[in-house]
N, C-alpha and C positions, 0 to 999 in steps of 0.2 A: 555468463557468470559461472553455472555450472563448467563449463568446457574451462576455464582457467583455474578453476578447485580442480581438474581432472589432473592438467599439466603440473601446477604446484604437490601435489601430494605422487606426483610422478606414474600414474595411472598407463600416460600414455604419452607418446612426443607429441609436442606442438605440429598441429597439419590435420590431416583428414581422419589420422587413426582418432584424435584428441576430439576432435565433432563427432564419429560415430559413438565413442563412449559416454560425450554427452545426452547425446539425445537419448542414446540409449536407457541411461538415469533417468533424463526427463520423463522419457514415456513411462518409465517404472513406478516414478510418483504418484506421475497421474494417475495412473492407473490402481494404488494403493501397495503395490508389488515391495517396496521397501521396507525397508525395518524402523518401525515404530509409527509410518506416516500416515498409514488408515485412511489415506486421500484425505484428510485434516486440511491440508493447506490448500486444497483445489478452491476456496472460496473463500478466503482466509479475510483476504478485504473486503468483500460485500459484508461477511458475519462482521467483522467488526464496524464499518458502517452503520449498518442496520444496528446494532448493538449504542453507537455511539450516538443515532439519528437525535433523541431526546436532549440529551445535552450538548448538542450543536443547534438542537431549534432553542434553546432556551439562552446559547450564547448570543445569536444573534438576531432575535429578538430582545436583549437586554442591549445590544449594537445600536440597535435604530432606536430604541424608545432612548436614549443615552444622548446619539447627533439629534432627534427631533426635539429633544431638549435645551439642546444647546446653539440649535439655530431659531427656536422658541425665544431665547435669551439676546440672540445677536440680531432678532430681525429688526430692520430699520437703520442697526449698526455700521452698514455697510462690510461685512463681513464675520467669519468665524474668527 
């Protein structure tokens, strides 16, 4: 992804010069070396996972208690 932001804003030609200026960026990321990134994004999904844990157990426990109700309703039915 980076390596094709490299080619488009014309950085570098498409080929090996376009990979070394990527990775190059990459590692700069990583490493917090860039402007403005503070390594912010090195963990960017786990923080928001963990951040979003609560109301994903709250979704899907309202999920099952929702089907357990409604094959509460259809048992004997022969189906949902």
């Amino acid at each position: 992804m980076i390596e094709l932001w490299v080619i488009r804003k014309g950085l570098a030609p498409e080929g090996p010069e376009s990979r070394r200026a990527a990775f190059a960026i990459a590692r700069a990321i990583g490493q917090g070396r860039s402007s403005g990134t503070a390594n912010t994004g090195a963990h960017m999904v786990e923080r928001g996972f963990e951040a979003a844990q609560p109301a994903i157990l709250k979704l899907l426990t309202a999920m099952v208690e929702d089907l357990l109700e409604m094959l509460a309703r259809n048992a004997g039915g022969g189906g949902l």
